[in-house]
C-alpha positions as CSV (number, residue, x, y, z in Angstrom):
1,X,80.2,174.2,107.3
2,X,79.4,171.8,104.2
3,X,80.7,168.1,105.0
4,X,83.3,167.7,103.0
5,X,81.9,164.6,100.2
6,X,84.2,161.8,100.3
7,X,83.7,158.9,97.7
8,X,85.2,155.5,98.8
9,X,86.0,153.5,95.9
10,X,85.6,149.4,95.5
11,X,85.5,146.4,94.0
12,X,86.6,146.6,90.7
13,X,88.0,144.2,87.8
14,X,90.5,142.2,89.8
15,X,91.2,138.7,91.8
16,X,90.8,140.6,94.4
17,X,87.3,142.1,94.4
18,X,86.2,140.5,97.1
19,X,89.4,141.5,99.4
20,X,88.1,145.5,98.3
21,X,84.6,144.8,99.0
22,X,85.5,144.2,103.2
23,X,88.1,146.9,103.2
24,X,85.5,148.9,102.1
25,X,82.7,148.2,104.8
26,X,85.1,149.1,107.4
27,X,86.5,152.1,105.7
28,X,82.5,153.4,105.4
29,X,81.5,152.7,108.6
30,X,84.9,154.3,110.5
31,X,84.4,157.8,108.4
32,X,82.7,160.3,110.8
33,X,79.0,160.9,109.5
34,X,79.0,164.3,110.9
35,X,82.2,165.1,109.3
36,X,81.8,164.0,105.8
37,X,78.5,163.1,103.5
38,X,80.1,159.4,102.3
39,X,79.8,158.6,98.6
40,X,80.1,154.4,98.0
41,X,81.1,153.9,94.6
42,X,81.3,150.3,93.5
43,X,82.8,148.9,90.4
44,X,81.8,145.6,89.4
45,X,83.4,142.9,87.8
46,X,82.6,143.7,84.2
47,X,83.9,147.4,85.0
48,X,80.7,149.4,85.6
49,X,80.4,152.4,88.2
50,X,77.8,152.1,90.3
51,X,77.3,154.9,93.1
52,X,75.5,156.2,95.6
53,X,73.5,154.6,98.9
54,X,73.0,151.3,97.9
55,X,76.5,150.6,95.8
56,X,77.9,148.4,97.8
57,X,75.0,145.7,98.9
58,X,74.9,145.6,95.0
59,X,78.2,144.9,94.3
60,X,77.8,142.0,97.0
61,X,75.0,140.6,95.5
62,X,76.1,140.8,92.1
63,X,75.9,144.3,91.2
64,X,73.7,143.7,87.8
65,X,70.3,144.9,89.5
66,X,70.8,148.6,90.2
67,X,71.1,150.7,87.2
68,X,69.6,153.0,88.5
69,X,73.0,153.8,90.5
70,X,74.9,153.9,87.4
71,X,77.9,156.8,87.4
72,X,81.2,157.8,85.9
73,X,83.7,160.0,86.0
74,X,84.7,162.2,83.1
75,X,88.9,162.9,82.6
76,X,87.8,166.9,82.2
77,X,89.4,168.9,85.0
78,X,87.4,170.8,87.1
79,X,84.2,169.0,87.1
80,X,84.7,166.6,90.7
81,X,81.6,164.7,90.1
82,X,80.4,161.6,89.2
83,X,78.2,161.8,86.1
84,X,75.0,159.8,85.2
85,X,74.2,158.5,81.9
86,X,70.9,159.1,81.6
87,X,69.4,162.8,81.6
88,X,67.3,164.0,84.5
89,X,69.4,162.2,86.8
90,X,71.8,164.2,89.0
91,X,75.2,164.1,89.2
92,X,77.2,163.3,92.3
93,X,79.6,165.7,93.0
94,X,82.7,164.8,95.3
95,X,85.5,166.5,97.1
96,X,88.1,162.9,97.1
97,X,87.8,160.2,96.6
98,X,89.5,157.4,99.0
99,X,90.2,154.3,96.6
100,X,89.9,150.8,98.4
101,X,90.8,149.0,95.5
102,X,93.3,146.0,95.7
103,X,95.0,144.5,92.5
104,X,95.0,145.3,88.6
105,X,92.8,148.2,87.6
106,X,93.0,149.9,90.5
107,X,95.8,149.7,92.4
108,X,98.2,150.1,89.7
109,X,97.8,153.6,88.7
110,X,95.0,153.6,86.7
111,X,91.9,155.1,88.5
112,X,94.9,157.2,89.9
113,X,95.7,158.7,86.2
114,X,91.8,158.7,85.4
115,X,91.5,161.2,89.2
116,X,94.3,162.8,88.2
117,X,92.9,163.8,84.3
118,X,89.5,165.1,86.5
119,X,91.6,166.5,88.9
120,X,89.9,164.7,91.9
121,X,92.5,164.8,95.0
122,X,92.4,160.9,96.2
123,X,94.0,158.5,99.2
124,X,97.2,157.3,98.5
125,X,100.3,157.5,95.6
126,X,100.2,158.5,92.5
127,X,100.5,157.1,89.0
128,X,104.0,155.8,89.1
129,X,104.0,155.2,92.8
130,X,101.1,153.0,92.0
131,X,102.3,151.4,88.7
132,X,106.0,150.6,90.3
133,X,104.1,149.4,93.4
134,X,102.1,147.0,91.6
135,X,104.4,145.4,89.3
136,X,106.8,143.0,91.3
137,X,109.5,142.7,88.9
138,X,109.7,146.6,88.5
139,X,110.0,147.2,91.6
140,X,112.8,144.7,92.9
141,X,114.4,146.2,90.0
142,X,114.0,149.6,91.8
143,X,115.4,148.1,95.4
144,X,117.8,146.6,93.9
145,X,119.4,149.7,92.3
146,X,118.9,151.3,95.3
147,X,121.2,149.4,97.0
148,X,117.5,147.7,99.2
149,X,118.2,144.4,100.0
150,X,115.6,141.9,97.8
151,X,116.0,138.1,97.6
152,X,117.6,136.8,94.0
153,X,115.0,137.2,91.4
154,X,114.1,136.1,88.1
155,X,111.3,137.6,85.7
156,X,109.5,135.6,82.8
157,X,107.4,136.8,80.2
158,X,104.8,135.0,78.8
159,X,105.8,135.3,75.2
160,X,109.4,133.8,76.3
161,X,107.5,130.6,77.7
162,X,105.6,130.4,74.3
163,X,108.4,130.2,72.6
164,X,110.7,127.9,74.3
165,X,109.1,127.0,77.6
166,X,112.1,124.4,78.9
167,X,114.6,126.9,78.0
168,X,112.8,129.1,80.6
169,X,112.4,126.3,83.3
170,X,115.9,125.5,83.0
171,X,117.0,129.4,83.2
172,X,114.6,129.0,86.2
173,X,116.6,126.3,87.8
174,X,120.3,127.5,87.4
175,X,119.6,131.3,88.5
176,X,116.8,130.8,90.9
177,X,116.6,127.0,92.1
178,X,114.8,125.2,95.0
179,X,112.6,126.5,97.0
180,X,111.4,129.6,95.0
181,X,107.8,131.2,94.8
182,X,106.5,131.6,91.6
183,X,104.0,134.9,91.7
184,X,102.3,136.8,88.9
185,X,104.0,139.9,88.4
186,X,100.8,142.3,89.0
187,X,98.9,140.7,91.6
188,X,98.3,140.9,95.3
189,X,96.8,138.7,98.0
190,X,98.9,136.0,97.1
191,X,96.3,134.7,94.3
192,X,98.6,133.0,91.7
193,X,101.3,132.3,93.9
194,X,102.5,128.6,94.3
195,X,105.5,127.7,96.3
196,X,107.8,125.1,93.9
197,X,109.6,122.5,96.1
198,X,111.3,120.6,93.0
199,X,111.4,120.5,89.0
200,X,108.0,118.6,89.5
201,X,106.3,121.7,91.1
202,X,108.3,124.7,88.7
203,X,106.2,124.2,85.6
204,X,102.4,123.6,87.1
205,X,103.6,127.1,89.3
206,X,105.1,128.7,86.3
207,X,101.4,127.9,83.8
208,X,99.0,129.0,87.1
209,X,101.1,131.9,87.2
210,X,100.5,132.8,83.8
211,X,96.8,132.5,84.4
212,X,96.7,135.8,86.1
213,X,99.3,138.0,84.4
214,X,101.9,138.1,81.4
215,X,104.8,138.7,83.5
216,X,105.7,136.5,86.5
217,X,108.4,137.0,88.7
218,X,109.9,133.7,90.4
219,X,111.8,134.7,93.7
220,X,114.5,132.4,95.7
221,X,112.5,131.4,98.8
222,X,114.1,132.9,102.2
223,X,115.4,129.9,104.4
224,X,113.4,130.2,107.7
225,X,111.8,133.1,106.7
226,X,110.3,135.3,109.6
227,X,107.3,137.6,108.1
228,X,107.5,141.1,109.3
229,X,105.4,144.0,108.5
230,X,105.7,147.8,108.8
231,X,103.0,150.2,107.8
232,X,104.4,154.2,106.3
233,X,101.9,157.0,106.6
234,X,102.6,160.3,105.0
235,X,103.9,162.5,102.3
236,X,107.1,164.8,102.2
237,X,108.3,163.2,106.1
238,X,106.5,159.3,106.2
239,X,106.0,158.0,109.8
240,X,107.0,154.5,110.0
241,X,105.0,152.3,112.7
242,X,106.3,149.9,114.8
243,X,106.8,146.5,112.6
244,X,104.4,143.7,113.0
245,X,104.8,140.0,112.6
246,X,102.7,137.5,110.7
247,X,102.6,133.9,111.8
248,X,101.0,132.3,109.1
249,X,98.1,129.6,109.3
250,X,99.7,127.4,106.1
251,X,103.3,126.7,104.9
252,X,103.2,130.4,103.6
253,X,101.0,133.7,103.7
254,X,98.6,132.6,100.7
255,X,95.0,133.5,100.0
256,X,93.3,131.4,102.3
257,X,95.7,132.1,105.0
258,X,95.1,135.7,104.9
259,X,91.2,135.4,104.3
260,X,89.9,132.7,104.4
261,X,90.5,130.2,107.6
262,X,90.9,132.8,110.4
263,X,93.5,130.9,111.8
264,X,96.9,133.3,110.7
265,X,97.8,135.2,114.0
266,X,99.2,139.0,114.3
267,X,101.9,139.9,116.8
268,X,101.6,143.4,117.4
269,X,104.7,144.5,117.9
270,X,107.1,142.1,116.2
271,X,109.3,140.2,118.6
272,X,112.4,141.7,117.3
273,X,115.5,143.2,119.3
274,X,115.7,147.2,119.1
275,X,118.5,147.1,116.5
276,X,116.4,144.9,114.1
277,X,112.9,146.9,115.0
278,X,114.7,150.1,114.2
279,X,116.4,148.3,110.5
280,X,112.9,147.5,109.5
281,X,111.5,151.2,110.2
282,X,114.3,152.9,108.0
283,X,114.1,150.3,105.7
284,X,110.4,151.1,105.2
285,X,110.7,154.6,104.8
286,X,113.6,154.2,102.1
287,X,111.7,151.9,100.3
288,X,108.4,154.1,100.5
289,X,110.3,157.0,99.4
290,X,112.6,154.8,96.7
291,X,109.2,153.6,95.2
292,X,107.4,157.6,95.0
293,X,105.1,156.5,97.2
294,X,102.5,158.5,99.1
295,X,99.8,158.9,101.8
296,X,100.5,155.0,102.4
297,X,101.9,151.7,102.1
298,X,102.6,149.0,103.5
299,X,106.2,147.3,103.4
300,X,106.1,143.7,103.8
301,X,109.8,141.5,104.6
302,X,111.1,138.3,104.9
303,X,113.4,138.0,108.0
304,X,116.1,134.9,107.8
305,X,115.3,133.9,111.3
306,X,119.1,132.6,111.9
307,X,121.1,134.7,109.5
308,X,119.1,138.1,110.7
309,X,119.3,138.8,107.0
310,X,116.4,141.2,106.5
311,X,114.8,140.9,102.7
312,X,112.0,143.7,101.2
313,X,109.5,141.0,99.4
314,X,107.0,144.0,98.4
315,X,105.2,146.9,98.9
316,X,101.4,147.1,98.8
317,X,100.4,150.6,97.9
318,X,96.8,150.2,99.1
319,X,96.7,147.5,102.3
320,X,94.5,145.4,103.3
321,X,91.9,148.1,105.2
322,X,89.4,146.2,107.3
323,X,89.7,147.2,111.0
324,X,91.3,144.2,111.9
325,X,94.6,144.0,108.8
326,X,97.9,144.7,109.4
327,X,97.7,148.3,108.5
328,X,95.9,149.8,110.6
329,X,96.3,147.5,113.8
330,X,99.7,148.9,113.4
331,X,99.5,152.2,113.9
332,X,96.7,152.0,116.6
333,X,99.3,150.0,118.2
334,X,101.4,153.7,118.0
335,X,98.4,155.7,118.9
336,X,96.7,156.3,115.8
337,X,93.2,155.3,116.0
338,X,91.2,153.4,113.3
339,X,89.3,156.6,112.4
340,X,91.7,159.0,113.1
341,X,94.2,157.4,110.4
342,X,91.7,157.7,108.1
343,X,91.2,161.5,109.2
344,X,94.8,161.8,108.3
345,X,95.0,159.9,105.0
346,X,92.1,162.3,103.5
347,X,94.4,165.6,104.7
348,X,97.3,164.1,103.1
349,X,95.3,163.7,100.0
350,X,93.4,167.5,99.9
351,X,97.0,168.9,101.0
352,X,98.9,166.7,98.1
353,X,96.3,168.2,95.6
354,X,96.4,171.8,96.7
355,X,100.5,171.9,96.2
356,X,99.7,170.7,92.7
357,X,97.2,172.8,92.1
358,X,99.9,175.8,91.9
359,X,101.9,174.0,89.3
360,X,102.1,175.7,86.6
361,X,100.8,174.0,83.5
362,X,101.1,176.4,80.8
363,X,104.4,177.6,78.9
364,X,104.7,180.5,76.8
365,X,107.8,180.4,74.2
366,X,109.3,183.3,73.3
367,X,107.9,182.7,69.1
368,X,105.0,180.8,67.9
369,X,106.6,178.5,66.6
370,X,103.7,175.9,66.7
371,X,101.5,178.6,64.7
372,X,104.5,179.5,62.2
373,X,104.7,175.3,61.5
374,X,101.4,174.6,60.7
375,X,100.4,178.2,59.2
């Protein structure tokens, strides 16, 4: 049989290009070379597709060398390749593509509505799964509708802070007050986010914010907030794992804490009490489901370590997928191999795309109408 040509999909135009690039090393090495043919396909920072052996050493060196690897993908249905601009040079074809992209312009449903126009099956939600997942003020308003417990919020345009910027900060301080995190609304990986301890820290938090989006959602900070994780794999019936615990290296989770110093430990499984272990699973299903999500997530919360109040602080719709993130660690941890999760994640994707593939997309009224209109 014909490996079946999987594309895994990087980089792209984001603060957190470099997050995708390692995700993506570990997804390409765990995918079974005598299962699939593997397709790299970088995007660099400027938005360029490059593809093929070789994409992803150029997107770590830079990615302006290699145009020779130079690809896109046309919205017309049917096609499943990737196309090169320059005649005489073959296109790519592929069967779907697995997007490791973190962060604006990638995991907020747009490469998801540009697979879906060329009718590409691919890892993960969809378009509004993606877009909901991505914007933080969209979907607390969600949770919150859905009766999902979130922590008081407040979101700020950056028009509004144009206009009359201590009228926001003072709107800030009644509804929200101190300690709150100040976050761009569209970003993950904590870049942008700034924890504000007093008046003195809102406005410096509020401008950085606005560096990185035009939206940013400022959140009451949790008092003695624990930070649990749960990881949800699957489509129609999502598997919950068992919920995780980060301990973080710095006064919160940020960048560098995550990335950077190495020093953030994992406990695998959360040291929670069976009644709070099985909260956090349902939880993560309802907010997985509430949010249209699919193939996976990860739901991270904030746990009020004397209160046992349990907060949703967001859903990443594409985690963190080096071999050693929260994602995966947690469901080897419930006996789902590295590789094999990935095994499952393309299935969920081909079977996803072959239940839409017998929609119907065509509607025959009982006149012409249209014709009669316009003839």
């Amino acid at each position: 049989m014909d490996k079946l040509r999987v594309g895994v999909l990087f980089g792209g135009r984001s603060g957190e290009h470099e997050v995708s690039l390692v995700s993506a090393a570990s997804v390409i090495d765990a995918l079974d070379a005598e299962k699939y043919e593997i397709i790299p396909i970088g995007i660099t920072r400027d938005g360029r597709w490059l593809a093929g052996t070789g994409a992803h050493e150029a997107l770590m060196e830079g990615g302006d060398a290699r145009l020779d690897l130079e690809r896109y993908i046309l919205p017309e249905s049917g096609r499943g390749e990737l196309t090169a601009p320059r005649p005489f040079v073959k296109p790519l074809p592929v069967d779907v593509i697995f997007p490791v992209l973190h962060g604006p312009f990638g995991e907020d449903g747009t490469i998801q509505g540009l697979l879906e126009l060329a009718s590409i099956p691919y890892v993960g939600a969809g378009v509004l799964g993606s877009a909901v997942g991505m914007d933080k003020d969209v979907q607390k308003r969600l949770l919150r509708e859905a009766g999902i417990p979130v922590a008081p919020f407040l979101a700020v345009r950056a028009s509004a802070v144009r206009k009359d910027r201590s009228s926001v900060l003072a709107s800030i301080e009644k509804n929200i007050g101190y300690p709150c995190f100040v976050k761009p609304a569209n970003l993950g990986s904590s870049v942008g986010i700034s924890k504000a301890r007093t008046s003195d820290d809102l406005e410096p938090a509020l401008m950085h914010a606005l560096e990185f989006d035009v939206k940013v959602v400022i959140e009451q900070a949790v008092s003695n907030a624990r930070e649990i994780e749960c990881a949800v794999l699957g489509s129609e019936n999502p598997l919950p794992s068992i919920p995780g615990e980060v301990i973080a290296s710095n006064e919160f989770y940020d960048y560098d804490a995550k990335y950077v110093d190495g020093k953030s430990e994992l406990r695998i499984p959360a040291p929670l009490d069976d009644d709070t272990t099985q909260h956090v699973r349902g939880l993560a299903v309802d907010v997985f489901t509430c949010l249209e999500c699919d193939g996976m997530a990860r739901v991270d919360f904030l746990l009020d370590a004397e209160s046992g109040e349990l907060f949703v602080n967001e859903i990443n719709t594409i985690p963190g997928f080096t071999s050693i993130s929260m994602y995966p660690k947690l469901f080897d941890a419930v006996g789902i191999p590295y590789p094999e999760l990935i095994d499952r994640l393309i299935e969920l994707a081909l079977a996803r795309a072959e239940r839409r593939h017998h929609l119907r997309t065509d509607y025959q009224p009982p006149r012409q109408w249209h014709k009669d209109r316009h003839g």
